[in-house]
Steps between C-alpha positions, in 0.01 A plus 500: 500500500790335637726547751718817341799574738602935419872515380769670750462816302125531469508463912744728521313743330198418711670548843650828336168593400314434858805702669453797274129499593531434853740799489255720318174428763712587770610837324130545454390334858714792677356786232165410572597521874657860481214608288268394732688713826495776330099496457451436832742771582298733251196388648627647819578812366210535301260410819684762696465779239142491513502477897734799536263676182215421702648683790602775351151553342322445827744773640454722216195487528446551852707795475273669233218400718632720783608785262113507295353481939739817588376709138149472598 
């Protein structure tokens, strides 16, 4: 294997080729990123659905309590 040198075009073709993927990975680098907020942000949500569920329960509960003590 000697010492091959790459023609102009071939190179050119290389460095087009390394642009277009650096390109792509940061397309997909900042995707990744916004799909990743928006789990956390769903997350959130999600966590403070069952909290205020919870709540409501407990209350719901604490109300039929008093009711069922009042009937007897």
């Amino acid at each position: 294997m000697g010492s091959e040198e790459m023609n102009p075009v071939e190179f050119g073709k290389l460095i087009s080729s390394v642009d277009h993927l650096t390109n792509a990975v940061t397309s997909l680098t900042e995707k990744v990123e916004e799909m990743e907020a928006r789990l956390n942000t769903g997350k959130g949500f999600a966590i403070g659905l069952f909290i205020a569920a919870a709540g409501v329960g407990g209350s719901i509960g604490a109300f039929a309590h008093k009711v069922l003590e009042v009937i007897r």
